[in-house]
C-alpha positions as CSV (number, residue, x, y, z in Angstrom):
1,X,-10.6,-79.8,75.2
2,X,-7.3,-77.7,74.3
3,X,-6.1,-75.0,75.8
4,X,-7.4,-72.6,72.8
5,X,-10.9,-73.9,73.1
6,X,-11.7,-73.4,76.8
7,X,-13.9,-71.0,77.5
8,X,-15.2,-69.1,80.6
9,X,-18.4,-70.3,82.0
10,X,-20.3,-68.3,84.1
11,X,-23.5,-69.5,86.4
12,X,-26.7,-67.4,85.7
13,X,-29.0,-69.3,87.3
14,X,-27.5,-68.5,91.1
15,X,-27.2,-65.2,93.0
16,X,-24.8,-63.1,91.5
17,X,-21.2,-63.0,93.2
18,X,-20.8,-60.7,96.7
19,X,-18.7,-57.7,96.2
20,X,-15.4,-58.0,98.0
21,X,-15.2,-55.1,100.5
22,X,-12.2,-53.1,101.2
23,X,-10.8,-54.0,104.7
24,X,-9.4,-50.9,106.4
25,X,-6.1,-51.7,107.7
26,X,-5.9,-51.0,111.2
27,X,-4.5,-48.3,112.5
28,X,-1.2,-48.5,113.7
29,X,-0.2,-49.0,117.4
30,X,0.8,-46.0,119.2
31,X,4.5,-46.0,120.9
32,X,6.3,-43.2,122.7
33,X,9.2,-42.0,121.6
34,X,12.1,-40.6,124.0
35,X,13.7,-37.6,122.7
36,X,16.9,-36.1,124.9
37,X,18.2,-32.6,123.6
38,X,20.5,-32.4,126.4
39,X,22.6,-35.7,125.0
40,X,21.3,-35.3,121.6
41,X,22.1,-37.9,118.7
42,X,21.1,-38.3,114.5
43,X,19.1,-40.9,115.5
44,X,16.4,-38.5,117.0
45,X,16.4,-36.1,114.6
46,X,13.4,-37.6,112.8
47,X,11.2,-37.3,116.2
48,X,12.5,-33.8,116.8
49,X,11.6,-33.2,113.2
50,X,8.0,-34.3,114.0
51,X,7.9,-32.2,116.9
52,X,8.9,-29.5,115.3
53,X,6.4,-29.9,112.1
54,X,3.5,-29.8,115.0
55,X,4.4,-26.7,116.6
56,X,4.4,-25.0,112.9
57,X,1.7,-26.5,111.2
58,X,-1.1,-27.9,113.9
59,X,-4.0,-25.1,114.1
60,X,-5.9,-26.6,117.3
61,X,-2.8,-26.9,119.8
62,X,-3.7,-26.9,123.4
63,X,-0.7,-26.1,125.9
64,X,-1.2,-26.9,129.6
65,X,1.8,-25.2,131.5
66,X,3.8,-25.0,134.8
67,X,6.2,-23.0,136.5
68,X,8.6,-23.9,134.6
69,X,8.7,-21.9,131.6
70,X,9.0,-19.1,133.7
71,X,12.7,-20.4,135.3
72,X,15.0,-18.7,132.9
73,X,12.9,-15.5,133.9
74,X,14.5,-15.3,137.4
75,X,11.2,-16.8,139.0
76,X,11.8,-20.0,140.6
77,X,9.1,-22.9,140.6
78,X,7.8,-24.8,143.3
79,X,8.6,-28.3,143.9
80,X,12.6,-28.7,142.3
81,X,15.7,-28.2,144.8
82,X,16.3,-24.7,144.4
83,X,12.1,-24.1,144.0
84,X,10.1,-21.7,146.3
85,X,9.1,-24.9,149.0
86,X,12.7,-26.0,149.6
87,X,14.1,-21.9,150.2
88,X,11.0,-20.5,152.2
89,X,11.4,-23.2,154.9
90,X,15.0,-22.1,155.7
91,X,14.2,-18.1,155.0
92,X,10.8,-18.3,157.7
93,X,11.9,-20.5,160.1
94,X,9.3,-22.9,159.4
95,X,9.0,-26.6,161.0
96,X,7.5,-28.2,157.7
97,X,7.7,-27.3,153.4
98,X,7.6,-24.1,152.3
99,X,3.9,-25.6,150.9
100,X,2.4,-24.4,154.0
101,X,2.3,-20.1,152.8
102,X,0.4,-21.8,150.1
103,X,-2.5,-23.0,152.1
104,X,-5.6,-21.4,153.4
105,X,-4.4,-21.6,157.0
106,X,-2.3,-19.1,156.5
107,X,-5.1,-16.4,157.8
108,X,-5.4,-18.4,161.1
109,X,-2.2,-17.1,162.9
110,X,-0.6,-13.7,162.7
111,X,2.5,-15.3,162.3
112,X,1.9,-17.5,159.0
113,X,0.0,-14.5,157.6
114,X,2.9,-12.3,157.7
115,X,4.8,-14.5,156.5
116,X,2.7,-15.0,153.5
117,X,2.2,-11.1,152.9
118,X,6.5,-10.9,153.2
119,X,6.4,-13.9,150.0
120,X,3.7,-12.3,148.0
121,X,5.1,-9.0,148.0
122,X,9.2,-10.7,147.2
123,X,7.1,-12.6,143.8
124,X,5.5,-9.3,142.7
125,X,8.9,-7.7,143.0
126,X,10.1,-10.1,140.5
127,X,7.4,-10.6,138.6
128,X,7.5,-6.6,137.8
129,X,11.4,-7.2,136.6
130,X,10.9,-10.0,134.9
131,X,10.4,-10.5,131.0
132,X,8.7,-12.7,129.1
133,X,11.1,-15.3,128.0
134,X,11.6,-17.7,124.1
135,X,8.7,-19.7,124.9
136,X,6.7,-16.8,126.3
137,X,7.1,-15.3,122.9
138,X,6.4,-18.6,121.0
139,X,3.4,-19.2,122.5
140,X,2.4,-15.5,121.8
141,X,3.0,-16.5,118.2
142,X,0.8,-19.4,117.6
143,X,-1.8,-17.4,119.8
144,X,-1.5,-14.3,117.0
145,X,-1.4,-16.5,114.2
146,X,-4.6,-17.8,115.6
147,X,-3.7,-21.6,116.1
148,X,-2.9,-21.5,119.8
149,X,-6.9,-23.0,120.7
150,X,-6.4,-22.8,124.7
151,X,-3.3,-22.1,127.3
152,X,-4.1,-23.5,130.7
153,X,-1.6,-21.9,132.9
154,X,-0.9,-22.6,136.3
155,X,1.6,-19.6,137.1
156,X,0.7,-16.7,138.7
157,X,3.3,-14.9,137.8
158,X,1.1,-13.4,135.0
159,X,4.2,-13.2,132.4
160,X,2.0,-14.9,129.6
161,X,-0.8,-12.5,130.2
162,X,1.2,-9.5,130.0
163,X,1.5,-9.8,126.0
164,X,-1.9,-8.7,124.3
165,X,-2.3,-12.1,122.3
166,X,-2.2,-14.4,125.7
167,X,-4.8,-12.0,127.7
168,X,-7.6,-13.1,130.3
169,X,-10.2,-11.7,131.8
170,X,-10.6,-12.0,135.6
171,X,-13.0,-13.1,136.9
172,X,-14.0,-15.6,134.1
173,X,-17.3,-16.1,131.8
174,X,-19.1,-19.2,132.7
175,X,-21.1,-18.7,129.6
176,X,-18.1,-17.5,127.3
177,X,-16.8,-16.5,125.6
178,X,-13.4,-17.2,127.0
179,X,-9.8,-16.0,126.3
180,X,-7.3,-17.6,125.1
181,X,-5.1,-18.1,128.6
182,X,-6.9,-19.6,131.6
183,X,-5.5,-19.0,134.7
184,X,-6.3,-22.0,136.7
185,X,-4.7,-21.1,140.2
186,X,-5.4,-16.9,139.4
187,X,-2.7,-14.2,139.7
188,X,-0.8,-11.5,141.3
189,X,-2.4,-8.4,138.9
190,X,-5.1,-8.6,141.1
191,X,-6.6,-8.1,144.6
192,X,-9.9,-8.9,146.3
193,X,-12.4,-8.4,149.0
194,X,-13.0,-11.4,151.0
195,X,-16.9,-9.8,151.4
196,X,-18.1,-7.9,148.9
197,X,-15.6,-9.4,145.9
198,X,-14.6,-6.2,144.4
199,X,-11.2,-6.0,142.4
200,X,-8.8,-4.0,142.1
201,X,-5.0,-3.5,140.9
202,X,-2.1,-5.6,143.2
203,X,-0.6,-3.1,145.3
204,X,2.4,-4.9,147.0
205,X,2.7,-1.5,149.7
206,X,-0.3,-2.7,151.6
207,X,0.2,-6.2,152.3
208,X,2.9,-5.2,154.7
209,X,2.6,-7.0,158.5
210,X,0.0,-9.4,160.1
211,X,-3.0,-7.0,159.2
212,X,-4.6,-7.5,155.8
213,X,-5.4,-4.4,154.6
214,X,-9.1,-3.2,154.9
215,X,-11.3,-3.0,151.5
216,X,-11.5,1.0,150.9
217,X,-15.2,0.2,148.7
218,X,-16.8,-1.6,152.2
219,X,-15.4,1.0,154.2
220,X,-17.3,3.9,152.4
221,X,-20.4,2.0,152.0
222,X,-20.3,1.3,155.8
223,X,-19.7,5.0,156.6
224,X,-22.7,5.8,154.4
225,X,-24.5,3.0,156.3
226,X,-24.4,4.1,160.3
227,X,-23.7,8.1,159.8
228,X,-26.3,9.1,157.6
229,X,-28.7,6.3,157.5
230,X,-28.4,5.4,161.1
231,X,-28.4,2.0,160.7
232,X,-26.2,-0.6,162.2
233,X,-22.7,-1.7,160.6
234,X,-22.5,-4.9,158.5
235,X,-18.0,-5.1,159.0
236,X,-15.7,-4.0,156.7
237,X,-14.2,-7.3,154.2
238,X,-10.2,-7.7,153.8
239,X,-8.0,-7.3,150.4
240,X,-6.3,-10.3,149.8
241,X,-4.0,-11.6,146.5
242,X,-6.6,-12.9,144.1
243,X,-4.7,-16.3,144.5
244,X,-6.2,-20.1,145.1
245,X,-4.3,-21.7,147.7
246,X,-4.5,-25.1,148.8
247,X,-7.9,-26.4,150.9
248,X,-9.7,-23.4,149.3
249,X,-12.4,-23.1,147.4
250,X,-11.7,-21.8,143.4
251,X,-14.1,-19.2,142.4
252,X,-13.4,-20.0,138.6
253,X,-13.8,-23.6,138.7
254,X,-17.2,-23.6,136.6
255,X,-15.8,-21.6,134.5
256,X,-13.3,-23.3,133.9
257,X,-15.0,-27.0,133.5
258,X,-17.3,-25.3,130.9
259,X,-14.1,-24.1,128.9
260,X,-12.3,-27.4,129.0
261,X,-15.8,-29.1,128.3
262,X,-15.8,-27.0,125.4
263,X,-12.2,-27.8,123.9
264,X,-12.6,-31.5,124.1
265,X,-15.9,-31.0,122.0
266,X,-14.1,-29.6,119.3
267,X,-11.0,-31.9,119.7
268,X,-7.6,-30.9,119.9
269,X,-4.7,-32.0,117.2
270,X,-2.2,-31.2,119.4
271,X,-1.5,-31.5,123.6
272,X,1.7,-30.0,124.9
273,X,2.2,-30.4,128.6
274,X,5.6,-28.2,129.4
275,X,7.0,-27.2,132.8
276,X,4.9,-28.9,135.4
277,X,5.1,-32.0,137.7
278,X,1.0,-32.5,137.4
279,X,0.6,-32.8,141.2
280,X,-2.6,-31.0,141.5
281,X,-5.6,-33.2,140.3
282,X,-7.9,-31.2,138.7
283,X,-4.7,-30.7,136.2
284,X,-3.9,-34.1,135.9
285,X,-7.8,-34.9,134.8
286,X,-7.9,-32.2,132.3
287,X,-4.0,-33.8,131.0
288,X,-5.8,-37.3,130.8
289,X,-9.0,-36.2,129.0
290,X,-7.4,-34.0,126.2
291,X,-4.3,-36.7,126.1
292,X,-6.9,-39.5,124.9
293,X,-9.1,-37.6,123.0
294,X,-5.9,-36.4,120.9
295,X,-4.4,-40.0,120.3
296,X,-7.7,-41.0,118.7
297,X,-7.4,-38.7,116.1
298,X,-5.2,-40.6,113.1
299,X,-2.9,-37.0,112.8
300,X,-2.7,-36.2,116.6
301,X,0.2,-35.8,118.6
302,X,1.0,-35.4,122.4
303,X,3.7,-34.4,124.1
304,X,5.6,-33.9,127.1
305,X,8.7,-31.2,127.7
306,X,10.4,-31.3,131.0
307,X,13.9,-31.6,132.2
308,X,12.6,-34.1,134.8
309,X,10.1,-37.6,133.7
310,X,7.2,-38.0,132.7
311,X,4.3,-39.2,135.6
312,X,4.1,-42.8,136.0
313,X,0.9,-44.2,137.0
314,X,-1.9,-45.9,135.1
315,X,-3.8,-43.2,134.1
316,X,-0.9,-41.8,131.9
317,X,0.0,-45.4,130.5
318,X,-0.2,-44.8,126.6
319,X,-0.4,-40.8,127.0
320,X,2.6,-39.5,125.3
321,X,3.7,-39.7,121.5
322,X,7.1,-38.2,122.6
323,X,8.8,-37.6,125.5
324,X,11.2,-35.1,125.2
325,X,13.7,-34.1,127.6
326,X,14.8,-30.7,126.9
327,X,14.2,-26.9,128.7
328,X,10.8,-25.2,126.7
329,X,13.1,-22.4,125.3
330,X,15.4,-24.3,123.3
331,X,12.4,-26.2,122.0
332,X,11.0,-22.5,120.9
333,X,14.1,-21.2,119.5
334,X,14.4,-24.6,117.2
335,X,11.1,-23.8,116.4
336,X,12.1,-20.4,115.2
337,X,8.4,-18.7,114.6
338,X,8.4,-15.0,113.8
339,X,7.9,-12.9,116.4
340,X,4.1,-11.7,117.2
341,X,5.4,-7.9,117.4
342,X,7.6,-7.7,115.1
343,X,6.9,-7.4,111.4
344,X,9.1,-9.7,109.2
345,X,9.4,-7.7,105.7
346,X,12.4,-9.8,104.3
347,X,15.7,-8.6,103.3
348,X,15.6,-4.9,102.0
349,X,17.3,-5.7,98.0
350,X,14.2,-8.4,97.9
351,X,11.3,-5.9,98.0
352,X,13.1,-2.5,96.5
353,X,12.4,-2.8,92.7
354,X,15.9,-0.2,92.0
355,X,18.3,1.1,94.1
356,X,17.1,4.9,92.7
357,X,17.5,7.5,95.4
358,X,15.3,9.7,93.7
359,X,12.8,6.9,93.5
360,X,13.3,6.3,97.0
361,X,13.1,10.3,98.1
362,X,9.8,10.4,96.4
363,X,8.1,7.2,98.5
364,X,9.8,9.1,101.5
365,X,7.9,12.4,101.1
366,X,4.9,10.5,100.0
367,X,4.6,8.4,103.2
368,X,5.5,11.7,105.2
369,X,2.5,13.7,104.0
370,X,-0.5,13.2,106.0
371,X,-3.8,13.9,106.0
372,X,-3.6,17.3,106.6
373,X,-0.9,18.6,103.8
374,X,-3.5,17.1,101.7
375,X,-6.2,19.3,103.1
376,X,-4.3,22.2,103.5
377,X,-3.5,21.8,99.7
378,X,-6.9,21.9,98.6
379,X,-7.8,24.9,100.7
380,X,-5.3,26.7,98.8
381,X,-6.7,25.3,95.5
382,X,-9.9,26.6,96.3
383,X,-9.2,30.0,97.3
384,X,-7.0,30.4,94.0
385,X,-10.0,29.7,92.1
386,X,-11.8,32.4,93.8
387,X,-9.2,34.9,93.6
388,X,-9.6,34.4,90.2
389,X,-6.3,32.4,89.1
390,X,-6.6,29.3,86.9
391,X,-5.2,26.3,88.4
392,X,-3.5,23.7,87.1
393,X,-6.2,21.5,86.7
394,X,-7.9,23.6,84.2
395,X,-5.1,24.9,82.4
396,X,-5.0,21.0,81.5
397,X,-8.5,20.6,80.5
398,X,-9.5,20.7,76.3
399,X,-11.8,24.1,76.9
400,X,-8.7,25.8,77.9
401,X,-5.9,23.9,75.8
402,X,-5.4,24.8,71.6
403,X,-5.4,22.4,69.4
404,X,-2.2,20.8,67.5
405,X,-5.1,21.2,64.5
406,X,-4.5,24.8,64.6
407,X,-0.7,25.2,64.9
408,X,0.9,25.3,61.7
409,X,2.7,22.2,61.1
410,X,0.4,20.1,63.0
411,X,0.0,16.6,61.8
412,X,-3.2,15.4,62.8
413,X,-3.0,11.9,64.4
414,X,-5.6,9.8,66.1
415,X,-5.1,9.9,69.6
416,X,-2.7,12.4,70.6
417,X,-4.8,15.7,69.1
418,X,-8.1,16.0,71.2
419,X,-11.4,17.0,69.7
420,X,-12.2,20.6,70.0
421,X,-16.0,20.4,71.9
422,X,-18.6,23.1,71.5
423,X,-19.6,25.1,74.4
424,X,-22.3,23.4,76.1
425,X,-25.6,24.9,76.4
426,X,-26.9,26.9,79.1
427,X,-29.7,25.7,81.1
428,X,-31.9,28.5,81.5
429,X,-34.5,28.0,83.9
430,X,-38.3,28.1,82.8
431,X,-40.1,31.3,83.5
432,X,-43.7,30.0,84.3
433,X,-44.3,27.4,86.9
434,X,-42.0,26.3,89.7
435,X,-40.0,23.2,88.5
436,X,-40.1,19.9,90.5
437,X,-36.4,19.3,89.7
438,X,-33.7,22.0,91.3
439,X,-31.6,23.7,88.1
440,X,-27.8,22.7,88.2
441,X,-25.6,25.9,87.9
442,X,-22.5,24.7,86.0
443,X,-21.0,28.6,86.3
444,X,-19.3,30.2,88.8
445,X,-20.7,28.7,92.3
446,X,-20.3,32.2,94.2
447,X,-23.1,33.7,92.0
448,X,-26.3,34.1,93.8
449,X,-29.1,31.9,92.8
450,X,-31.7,33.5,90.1
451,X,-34.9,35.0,92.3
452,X,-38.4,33.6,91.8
453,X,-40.5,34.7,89.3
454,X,-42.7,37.9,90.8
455,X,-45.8,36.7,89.0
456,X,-46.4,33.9,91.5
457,X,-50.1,31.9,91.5
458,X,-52.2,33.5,94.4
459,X,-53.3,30.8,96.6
460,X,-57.2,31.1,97.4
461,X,-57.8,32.2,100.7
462,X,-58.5,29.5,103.4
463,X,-62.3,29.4,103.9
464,X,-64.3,28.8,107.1
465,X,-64.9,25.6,108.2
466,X,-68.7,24.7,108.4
467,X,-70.5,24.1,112.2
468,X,-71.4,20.5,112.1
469,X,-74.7,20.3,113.6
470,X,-74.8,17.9,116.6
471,X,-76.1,14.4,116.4
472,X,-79.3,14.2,118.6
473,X,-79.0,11.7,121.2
474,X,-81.6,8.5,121.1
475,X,-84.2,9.7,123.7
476,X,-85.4,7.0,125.7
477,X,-89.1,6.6,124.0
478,X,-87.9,6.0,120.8
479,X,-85.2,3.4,122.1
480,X,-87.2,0.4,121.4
481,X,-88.9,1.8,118.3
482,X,-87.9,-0.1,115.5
483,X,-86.8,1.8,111.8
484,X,-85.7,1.1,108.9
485,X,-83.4,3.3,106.6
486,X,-85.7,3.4,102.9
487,X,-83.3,4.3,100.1
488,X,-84.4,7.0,97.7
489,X,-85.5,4.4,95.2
490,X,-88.1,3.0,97.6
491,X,-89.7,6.2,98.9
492,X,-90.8,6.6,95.2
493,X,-94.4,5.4,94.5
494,X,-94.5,3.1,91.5
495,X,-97.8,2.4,89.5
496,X,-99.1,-0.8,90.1
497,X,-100.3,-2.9,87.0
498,X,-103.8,-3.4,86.8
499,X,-104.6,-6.9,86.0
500,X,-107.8,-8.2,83.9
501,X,-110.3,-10.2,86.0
502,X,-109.7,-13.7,85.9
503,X,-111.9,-16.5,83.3
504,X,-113.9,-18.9,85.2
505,X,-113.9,-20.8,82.2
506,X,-110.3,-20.7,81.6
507,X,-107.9,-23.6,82.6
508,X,-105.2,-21.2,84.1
509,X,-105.7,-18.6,86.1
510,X,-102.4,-17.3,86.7
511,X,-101.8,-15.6,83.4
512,X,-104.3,-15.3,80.3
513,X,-103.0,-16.8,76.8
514,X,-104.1,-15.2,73.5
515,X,-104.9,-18.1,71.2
516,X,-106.3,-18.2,68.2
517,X,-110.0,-17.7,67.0
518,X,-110.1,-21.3,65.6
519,X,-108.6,-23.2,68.3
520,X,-110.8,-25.7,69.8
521,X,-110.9,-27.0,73.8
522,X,-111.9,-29.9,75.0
523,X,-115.0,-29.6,76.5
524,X,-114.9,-28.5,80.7
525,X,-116.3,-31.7,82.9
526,X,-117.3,-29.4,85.8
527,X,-121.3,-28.9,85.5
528,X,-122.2,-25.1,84.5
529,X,-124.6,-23.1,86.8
530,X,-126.2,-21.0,84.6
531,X,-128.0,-18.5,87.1
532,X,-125.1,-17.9,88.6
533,X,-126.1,-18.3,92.1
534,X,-124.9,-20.3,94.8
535,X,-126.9,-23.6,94.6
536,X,-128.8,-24.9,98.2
537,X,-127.2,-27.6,99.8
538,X,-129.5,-30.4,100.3
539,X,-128.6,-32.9,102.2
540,X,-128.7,-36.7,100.9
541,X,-130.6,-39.8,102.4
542,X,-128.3,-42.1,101.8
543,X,-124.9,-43.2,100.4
544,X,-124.1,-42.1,97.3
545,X,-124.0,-44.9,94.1
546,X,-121.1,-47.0,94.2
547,X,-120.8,-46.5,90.2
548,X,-120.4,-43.4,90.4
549,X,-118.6,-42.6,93.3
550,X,-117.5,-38.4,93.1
551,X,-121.2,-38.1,91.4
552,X,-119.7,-36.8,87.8
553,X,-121.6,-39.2,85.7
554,X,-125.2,-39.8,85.1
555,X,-127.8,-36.9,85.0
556,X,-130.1,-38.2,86.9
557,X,-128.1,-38.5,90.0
558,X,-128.7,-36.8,93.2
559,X,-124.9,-35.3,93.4
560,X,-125.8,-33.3,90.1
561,X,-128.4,-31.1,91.7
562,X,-126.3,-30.9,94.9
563,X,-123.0,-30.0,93.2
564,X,-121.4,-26.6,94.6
565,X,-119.5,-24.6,91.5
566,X,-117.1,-22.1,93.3
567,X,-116.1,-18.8,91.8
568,X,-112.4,-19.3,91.7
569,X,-110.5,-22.6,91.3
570,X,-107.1,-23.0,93.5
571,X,-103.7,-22.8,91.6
572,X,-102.5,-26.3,92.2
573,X,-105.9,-27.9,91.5
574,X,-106.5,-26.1,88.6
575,X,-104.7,-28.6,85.5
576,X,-106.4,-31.5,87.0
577,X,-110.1,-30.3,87.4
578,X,-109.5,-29.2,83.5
579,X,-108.4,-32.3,82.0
């Protein structure tokens, strides 16, 4: 066949042809990108760019951070050269790191515990100088434009939670709900009791020498305890810095597995990890866990800012999406959000319409007055219109303005000449009867109300109420008697119907029919005693004839003279004995 004659031919007698299925194309492999601002080249400006995009458009970002955004502050960190364990060895004489103030042993010896209240009281020195710094404020930002979902913070230099959008509560909810910063090693705002666990404000004058200072709340419940009641003392706890130090139990730590717990439920699209070395484990889990659960989603992102490397290991193999070598506050000033306390209104010839000065005088006095000009203003109104005066309001309303009708040369026109209204009437109040509705005065409010009409409807005077007379009580012989209530209707005495003797000849007895004079009946087959009198029984010799058993059919039987005719017949017998 030629080309023009082939046709398409198409099976019908077969399954019809699977559906091809669209193949999702796999999603691509995840790499980590190094980005260095401190030798920074073109080449990275697409990465940075990404970075950058994150930080101002992800609304689920979850920051873990260390010590060191708080460097440019004038607090030192921990574990770098010029960090708090490398000076306090040399400034306390000690034999090992500076680490050991940091431990719970430090309440074992005098020494050490001195030592620890001489380093608590230097940081709260220069915590109270210090100010928040770039990042500080960034991360105030996203937390006031409400895409900041969680700040796990491991400094207790309490610079974050100084600024109202990055606030805590201490101690934490285990149930929620939670703030926005979680302090996962506490802070230096507050003190507690090592007994009764009662908190209070850091106060770095009393953590001054070996002694920890005694808790003031014990010490008046243990007065109250053996002077007045007598009763023997239970001790007096110690304040302490409501800090967790190493070997030591955390008193937040459910808390603060319910909250992370919480987070990863509602997944993260973004994880930046800034200013710490992730040497503490429980950190290091909660890095892991939101790192993975972010780099599952297809527009997550993770990160890592810190002038030193990232942690090798296996269990941060494939963590990052970039790696980005840079200090937090440059990141935060390239980031450039607007500050969470100030307002940013634009540039001043953007928003002002003209450059009138009267215009602008006008807003000015506008905006000054307050609440109670405008109150004072009215007073005055008010007691014009008492004094008599007309005020300006009514000068301007039609009663009280003349027509352009009415002035010669007036041309009328549609809608600048108002309509000249007739007085309205006045509501007079009716003079009989008390009205349900109150009468609306439209006059002058001062004048007194109209007085009640004197012909008022005497009320009838309240009459006695009647004695009840008092149930008698059921005596106890007429307990068991039995009674019955009989209704009016019952007690009266009806006539009964007198009813006509019944017919012995009749076939019913219940009721007597009237039929006609003519109307013939079949003969009765029950023999007729004509005397009237009860016949004698007699008693037979023998069986009666077989013929005739019930004795009904010749005359010369013996069950003829022995037949008993009753008086009355019985209701149901009665049909049959007729027929």
């Amino acid at each position: 066949m030629s080309d023009s004659t082939d046709e398409i031919r198409v099976r019908t007698d077969g399954p019809p042809p699977t559906k091809r299925r669209r193949i999702a194309a796999p999603p691509k492999p995840r790499t980590t990108t190094h980005i260095d601002l401190e030798n920074h080249h073109e080449e990275d400006n697409e990465d940075l760019e990404r970075l950058m995009s994150a930080l101002r458009k992800k609304k689920k970002i979850v920051v873990i951070a260390g010590a060191g955004i708080s460097v440019s502050a004038g607090i030192p960190d921990f574990r770098s050269s010029t960090g708090l364990f490398a000076t306090l060895r040399g400034q306390h004489k000690l034999k090992a790191s500076g680490k050991h103030l940091f431990d719970a042993s430090v309440y074992k010896h005098d020494s050490s515990t001195e030592s620890f209240h001489t380093m608590v009281r230097e940081l709260a020195q220069m915590t109270s100088n210090a100010k928040p710094t770039p990042f500080h404020h960034m991360l105030a930002s996203l937390a006031a434009e409400g895409r900041l979902m969680r700040m796990y913070s491991q400094n207790i230099d309490t610079l974050d939670t100084q600024m109202p959008p990055l606030s805590t509560t201490v101690p934490l909810n285990t149930k929620g709900p939670w703030p926005t910063t979680i302090q996962l090693h506490g802070g230096l705002e507050k003190m507690v009791c090592t007994k009764c666990a009662h908190l209070e404000q850091f106060n770095e004058a009393l953590f001054d020498g070996p002694e920890p200072p005694l808790c003031e709340k014990c010490k008046e419940q243990d007065q109250v305890r053996t002077a007045f009641a007598g009763k023997r003392s239970h001790g007096i706890g110690r304040l302490r810095p409501r800090i967790v130090l190493y070997n030591e139990y955390n008193p937040d730590e459910e808390a603060i597995g319910n909250v992370s717990n919480a987070d990863l439920r509602r997944v993260p699209d973004a994880v930046i990890v800034v200013g710490t070395s992730l040497k503490i484990p429980g950190v290091r889990r909660i890095v892991k866990e939101m790192c993975q659960l972010t780099r599952s989603r297809r527009d997550g992102i993770t990160a890592w800012i810190n002038l030193d490397p990232e942690p090798q290991g296996m269990e941060f193999k494939d963590c990052w999406d970039l790696v980005v070598r840079a200090k937090c506050d440059d990141v935060a000033e390239l980031v450039n959000l607007p500050r969470w306390d100030q307002q940013d209104i634009g540039d001043r010839d953007s928003y002002m319409v003209t450059g009138d000065k009267q215009k602008e005088n006008r807003c000015a006095t506008s905006l000054i007055r307050d609440k109670i000009a405008v109150l004072l203003e009215r007073k005055r109104a008010r007691s014009s219109d008492e004094e008599g005066f007309v005020s300006s309001q009514e000068m301007r309303t039609p009663a009280n303005r003349k027509s352009k009708l009415m002035e010669p040369g007036g041309m009328p026109t549609p809608s600048a000449s108002p309509r000249v209204r007739s007085p309205l009437p006045v509501v007079r109040p009716a003079a009989k009867g008390r009205t349900k509705q109150s009468t609306l005065t439209f006059g002058n409010p001062a004048a007194p109300p109209p007085h009640r009409a004197a012909t008022a409807a005497k009320r009838k005077p309240r009459q006695p109420k009647k004695k009840e007379t008092p149930k008698p009580r059921n005596r106890l012989d007429q307990t068991f008697k039995a009674t019955k209530a009989l209704s009016a209707r019952d007690t009266k005495k009806t006539p009964r119907k007198t009813q006509l003797p019944p017919d012995p000849d009749s076939s019913d007895l219940s009721s007597p029919l009237d039929l006609p004079n003519d109307f013939c009946s079949l003969p009765s087959l029950r023999p007729v005693n004509r005397a009237h009198k009860p016949a004698a029984l007699t008693v037979l010799p023998g069986p009666p004839d077989v013929g005739d058993p019930y004795g009904f059919g010749a005359a010369s039987s013996p069950m003829t003279a022995a037949t008993v005719s009753p008086v009355s017949k019985p209701e149901a017998m009665a049909n049959l004995l007729d027929s």
